[in-house]
C-alpha positions as CSV (number, residue, x, y, z in Angstrom):
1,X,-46.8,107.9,-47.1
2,X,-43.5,106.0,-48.2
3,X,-45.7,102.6,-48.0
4,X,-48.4,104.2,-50.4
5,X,-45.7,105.8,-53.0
6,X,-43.2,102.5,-52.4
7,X,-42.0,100.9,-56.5
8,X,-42.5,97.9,-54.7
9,X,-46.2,96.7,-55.4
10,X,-45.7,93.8,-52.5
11,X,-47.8,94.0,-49.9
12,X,-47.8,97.1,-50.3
13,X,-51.8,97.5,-49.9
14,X,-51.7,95.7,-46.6
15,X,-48.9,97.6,-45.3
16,X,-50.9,101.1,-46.0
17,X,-54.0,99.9,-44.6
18,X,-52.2,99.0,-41.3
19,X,-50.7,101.7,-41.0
20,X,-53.6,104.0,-41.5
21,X,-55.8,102.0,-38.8
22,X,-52.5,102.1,-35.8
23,X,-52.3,105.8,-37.0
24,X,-56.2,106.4,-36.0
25,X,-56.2,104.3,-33.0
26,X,-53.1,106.1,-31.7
27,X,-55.0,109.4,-32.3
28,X,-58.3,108.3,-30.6
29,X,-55.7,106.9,-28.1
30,X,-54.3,110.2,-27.9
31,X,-57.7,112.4,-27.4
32,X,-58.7,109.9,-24.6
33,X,-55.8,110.6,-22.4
34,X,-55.7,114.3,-22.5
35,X,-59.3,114.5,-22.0
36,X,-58.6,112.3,-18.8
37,X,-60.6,109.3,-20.3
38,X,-59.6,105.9,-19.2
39,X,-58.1,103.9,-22.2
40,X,-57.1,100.8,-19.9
41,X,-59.5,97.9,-19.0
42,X,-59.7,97.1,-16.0
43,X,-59.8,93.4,-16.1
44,X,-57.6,92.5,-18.7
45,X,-54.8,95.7,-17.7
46,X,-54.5,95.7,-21.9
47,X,-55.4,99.4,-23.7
48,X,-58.8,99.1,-25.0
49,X,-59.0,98.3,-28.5
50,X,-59.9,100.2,-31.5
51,X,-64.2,100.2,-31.3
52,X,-64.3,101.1,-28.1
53,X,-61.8,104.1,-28.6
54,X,-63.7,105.0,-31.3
55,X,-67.5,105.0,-29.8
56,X,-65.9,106.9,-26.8
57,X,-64.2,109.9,-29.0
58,X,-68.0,110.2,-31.2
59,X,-70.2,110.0,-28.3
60,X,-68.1,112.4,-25.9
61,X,-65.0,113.6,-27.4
62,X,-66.0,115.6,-31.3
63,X,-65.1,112.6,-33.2
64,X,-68.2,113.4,-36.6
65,X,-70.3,110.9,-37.8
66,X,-68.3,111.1,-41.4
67,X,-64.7,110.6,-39.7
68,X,-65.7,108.2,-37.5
69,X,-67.2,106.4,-41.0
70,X,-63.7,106.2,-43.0
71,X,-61.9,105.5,-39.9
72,X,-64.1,102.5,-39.3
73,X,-63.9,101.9,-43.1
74,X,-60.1,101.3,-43.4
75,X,-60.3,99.2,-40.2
76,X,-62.6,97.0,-41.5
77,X,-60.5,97.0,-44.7
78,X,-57.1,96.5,-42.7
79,X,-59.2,93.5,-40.9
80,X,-59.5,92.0,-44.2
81,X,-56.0,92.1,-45.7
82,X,-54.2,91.3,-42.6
83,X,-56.2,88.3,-41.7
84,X,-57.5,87.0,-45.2
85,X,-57.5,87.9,-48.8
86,X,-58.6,91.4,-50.4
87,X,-58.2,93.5,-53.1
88,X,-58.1,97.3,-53.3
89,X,-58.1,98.8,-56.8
90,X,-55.9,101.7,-56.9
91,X,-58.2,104.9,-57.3
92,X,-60.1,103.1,-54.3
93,X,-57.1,103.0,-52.1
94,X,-56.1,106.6,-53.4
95,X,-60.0,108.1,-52.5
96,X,-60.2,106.0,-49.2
97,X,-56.5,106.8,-48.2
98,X,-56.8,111.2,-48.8
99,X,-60.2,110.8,-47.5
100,X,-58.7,109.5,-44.2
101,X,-56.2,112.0,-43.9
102,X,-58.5,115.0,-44.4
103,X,-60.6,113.5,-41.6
104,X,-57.6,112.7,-39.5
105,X,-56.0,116.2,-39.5
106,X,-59.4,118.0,-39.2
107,X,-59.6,115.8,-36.0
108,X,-56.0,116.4,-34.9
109,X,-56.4,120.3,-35.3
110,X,-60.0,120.4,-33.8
111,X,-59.4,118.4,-30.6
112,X,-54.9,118.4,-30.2
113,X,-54.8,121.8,-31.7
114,X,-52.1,119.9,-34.0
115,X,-51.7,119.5,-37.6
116,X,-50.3,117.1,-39.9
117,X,-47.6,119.5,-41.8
118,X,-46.0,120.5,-38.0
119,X,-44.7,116.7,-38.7
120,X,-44.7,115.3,-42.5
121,X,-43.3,117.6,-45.2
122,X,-46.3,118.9,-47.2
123,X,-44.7,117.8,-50.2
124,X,-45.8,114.1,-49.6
125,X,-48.9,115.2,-47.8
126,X,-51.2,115.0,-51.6
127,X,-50.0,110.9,-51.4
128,X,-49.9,110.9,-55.4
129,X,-50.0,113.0,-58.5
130,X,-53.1,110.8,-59.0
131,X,-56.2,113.2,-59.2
132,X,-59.1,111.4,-57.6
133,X,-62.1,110.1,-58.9
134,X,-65.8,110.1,-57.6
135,X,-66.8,107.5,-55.1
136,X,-69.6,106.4,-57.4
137,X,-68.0,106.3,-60.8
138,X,-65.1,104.0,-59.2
139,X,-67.9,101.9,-57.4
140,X,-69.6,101.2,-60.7
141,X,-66.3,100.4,-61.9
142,X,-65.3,98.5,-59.6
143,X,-68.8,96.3,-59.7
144,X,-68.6,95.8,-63.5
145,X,-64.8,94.2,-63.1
146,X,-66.2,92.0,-60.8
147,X,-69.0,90.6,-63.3
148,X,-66.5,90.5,-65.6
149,X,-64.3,88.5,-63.6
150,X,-66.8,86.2,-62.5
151,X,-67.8,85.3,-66.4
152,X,-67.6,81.8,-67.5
153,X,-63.9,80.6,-68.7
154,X,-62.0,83.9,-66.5
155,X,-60.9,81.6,-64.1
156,X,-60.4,84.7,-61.8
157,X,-63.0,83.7,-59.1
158,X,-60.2,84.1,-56.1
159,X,-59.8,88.0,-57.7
160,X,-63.6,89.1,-57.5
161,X,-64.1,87.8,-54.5
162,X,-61.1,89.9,-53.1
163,X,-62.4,92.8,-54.7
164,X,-66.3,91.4,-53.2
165,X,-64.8,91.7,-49.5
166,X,-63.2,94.8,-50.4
167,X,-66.7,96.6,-51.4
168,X,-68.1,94.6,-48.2
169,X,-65.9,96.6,-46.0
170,X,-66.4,99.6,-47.4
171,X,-69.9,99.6,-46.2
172,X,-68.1,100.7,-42.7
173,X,-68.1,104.4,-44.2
174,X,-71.8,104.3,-43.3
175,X,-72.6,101.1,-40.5
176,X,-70.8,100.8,-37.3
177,X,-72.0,97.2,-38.0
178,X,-69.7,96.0,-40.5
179,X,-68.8,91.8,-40.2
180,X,-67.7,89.9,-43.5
181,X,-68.4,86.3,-43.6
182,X,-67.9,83.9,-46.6
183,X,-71.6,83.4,-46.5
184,X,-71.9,86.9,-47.6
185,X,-69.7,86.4,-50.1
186,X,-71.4,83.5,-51.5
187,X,-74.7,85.3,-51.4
188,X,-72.9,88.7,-53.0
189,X,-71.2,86.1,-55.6
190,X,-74.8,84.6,-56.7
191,X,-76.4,87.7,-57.1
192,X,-73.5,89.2,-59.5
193,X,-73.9,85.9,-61.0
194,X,-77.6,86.4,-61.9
195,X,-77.0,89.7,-63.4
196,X,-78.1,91.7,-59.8
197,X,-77.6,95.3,-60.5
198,X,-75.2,97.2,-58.2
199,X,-77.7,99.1,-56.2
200,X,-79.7,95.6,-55.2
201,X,-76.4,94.0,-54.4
202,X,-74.5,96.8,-52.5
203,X,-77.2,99.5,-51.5
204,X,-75.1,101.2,-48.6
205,X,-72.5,102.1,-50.7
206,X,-75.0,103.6,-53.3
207,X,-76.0,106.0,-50.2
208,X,-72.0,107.4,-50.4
209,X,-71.2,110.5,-51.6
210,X,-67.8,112.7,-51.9
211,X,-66.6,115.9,-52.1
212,X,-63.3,116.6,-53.3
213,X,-62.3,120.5,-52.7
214,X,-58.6,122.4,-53.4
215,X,-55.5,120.9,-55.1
216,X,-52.0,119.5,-54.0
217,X,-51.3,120.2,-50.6
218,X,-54.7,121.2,-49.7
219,X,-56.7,118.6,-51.5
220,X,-59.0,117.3,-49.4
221,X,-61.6,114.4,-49.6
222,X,-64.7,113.7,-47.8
223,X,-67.2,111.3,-47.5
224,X,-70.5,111.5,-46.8
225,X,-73.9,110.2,-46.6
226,X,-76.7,111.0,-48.8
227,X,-80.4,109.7,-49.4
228,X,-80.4,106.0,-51.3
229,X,-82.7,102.8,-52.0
230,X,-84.4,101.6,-49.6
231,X,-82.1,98.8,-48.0
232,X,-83.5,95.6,-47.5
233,X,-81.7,93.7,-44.6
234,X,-81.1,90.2,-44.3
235,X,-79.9,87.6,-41.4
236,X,-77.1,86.3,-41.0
237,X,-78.0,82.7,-42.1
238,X,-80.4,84.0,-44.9
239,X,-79.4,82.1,-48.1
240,X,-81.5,84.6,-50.3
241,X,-79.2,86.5,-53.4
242,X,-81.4,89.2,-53.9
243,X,-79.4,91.9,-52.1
244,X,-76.2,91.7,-50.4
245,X,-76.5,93.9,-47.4
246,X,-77.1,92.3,-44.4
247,X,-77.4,92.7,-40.7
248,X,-75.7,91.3,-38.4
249,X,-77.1,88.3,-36.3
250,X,-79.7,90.7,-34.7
251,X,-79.4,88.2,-31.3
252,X,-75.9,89.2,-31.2
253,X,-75.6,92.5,-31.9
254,X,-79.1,93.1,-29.8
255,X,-78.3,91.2,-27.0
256,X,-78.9,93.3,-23.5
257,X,-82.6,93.1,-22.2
258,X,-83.2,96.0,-19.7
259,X,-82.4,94.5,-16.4
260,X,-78.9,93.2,-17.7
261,X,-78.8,96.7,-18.9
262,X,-79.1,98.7,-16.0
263,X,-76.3,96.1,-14.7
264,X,-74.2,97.3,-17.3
265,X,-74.5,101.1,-16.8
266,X,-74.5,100.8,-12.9
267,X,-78.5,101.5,-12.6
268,X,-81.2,100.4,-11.1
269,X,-83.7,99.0,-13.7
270,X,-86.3,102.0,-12.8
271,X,-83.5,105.0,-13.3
272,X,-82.3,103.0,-16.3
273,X,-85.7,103.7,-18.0
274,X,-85.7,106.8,-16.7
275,X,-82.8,107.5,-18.5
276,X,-83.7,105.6,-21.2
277,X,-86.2,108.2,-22.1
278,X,-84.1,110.7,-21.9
279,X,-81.6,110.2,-24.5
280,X,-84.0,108.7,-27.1
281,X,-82.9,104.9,-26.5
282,X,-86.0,103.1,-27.0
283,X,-86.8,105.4,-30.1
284,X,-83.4,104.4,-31.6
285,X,-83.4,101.7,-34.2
286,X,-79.3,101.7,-33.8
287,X,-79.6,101.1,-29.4
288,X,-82.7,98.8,-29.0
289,X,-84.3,96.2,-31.6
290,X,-88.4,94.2,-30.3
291,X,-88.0,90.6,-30.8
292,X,-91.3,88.8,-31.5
293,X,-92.1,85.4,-30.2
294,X,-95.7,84.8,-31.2
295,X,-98.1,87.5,-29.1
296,X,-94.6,87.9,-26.9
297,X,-92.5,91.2,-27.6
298,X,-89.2,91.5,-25.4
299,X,-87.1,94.7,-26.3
300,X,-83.5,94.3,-26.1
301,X,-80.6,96.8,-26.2
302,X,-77.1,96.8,-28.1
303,X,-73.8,98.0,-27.3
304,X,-74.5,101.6,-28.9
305,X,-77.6,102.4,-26.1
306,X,-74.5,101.1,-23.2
307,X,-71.8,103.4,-24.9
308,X,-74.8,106.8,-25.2
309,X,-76.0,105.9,-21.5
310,X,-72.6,105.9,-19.7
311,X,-71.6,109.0,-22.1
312,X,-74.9,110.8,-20.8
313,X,-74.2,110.2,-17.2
314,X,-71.2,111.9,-16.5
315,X,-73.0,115.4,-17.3
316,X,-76.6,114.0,-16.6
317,X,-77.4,114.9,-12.8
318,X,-79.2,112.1,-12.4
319,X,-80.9,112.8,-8.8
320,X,-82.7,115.7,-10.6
321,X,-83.8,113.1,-13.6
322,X,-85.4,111.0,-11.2
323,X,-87.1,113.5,-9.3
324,X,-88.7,114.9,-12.4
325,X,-89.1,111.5,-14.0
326,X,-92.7,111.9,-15.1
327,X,-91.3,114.9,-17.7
328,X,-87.4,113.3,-18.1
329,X,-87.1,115.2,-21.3
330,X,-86.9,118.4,-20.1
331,X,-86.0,118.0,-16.4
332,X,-82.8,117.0,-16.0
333,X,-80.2,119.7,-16.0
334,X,-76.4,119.1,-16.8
335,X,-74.1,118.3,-13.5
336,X,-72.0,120.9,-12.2
């Protein structure tokens, strides 16, 4: 709060956002150890770091789909500023920043019983006198400064693409799957260029919505998903302008097949698939992707069918699953 309201415009972006990613992680942190979670690696004796906190608080622990979004969204966004070059407009900052503490304390109360005011005065708890805008008026704003920047004879390239990588890692509000490259960059950059309109260019974020509710102290902000364009995805190497989202390397994010799989959750390959079936993994576009080599399909599995599998098996009696395996769906009642 005394970063956000500083005089001093210096790094003062930076400094918020790093704050408001250790502040999440140490509350994720926080949930994990009273709930008796390990938050220690085993290999490395380090604390496990912020992606993995934050799979293990959604998929056991309460964490919403919508908090988990603008955590993930000023992560990515403190990823950017500390280790490159970005640029958060103010009312972006302001939305992103309230939006984060409304999700934070609804988290602290739900899961700590705890609340934000039993520690910060509520008189610097609004951030700024600065009423908040919608997500996608300031979007559109944002987008149009950018083509203007990017005009002939500006000479304010390094600018738009600050502000580019910013709008790149907002996407996080909606994707676990959020990695900025120059390439995207270049291939955001071209498109502007050409006169791409924003919903081509950045379709994700056109699928954001807020809702702003109460005033001062209780203001809060949340985001949240709505229906949008379709969204076209391209690879990682794909030098193609006409839209900007794209998926990560599909290899690399999809890169378990199901024996390696069982490995990974302490299965044997058969009571893998049995458990597979189960949770929905093989019908879940965000835990298994086909690859197609000619008449050859091989299915492989991401970290997000890992994270739901181990989740499942610590309430999962998994003796009963297998011994109704020909119905999994409905046979398998929760351990004692």
């Amino acid at each position: 709060m005394t970063a956000f309201n500083s005089y001093d415009d210096e790094g003062r972006v930076t400094l918020v956002l790093m704050n408001l990613q250790h502040a999440c992680e140490m509350l994720l942190k926080a949930v994990l150890v009273q709930k008796k979670a390990k938050v220690f690696d085993k290999g490395t004796g380090r604390s496990i770091g912020f992606e993995k906190c934050l799979g293990l608080c959604q998929a056991s622990h309460g964490l919403t789909n919508d908090e988990a979004g603008i955590m993930r969204a000023i992560d990515a966004l403190r990823d950017a500023a500390q280790h490159w070059f970005v640029f958060v407009s103010e009312d972006l900052l302001y939305l992103q920043t309230r939006a984060l503490i409304t999700s934070f304390d609804a988290y602290l109360q739900r899961i700590l019983d705890d609340a934000l005011a039993n520690h910060i005065p509520p008189r610097v708890l609004p951030i700024s006198t600065m009423p908040p805008g919608d997500f996608e008026f300031l979007i559109d704003k944002e987008f149009t400064l950018v083509v203007e920047l990017l005009k002939p004879g500006r000479r304010a390239r390094d600018e738009a693409r600050a502000r580019i990588r910013s709008m790149l890692a907002m996407e996080a509000i909606v994707t676990d799957e959020v990695e900025i490259s120059e390439r995207d960059i270049d291939r955001i950059e071209k498109a502007m260029r050409g006169g791409t309109e924003l919903k081509a260019v950045f379709p994700r974020l056109a699928t954001v919505g807020t809702t702003t509710n109460g005033e001062g102290v209780n203001l809060t902000v949340h985001f949240s998903k709505k229906h949008g364009a379709p969204v076209q995805y391209v690879g990682g190497d794909d030098p193609s302008a006409a839209a900007a989202v794209r998926e990560i390397d599909l290899r690399k994010k999809f890169h378990l097949q199901a024996k390696p799989l069982a490995a990974k959750v302490g299965l044997t390959p058969p009571k893998a698939k049995v458990l597979r079936a189960f949770l929905g993994i093989d019908e879940d576009p965000a835990c298994i992707h086909v690859f197609e080599f000619g008449s050859q399909k091989i299915s492989c599995f991401s970290d997000n069918a890992v994270t739901k599998m181990k989740a499942a098996m610590a309430e999962v009696d998994m003796a009963e699953l297998w011994a109704n395996r020909k119905n999994p769906a409905t046979a398998a009642p929760l351990a004692p």
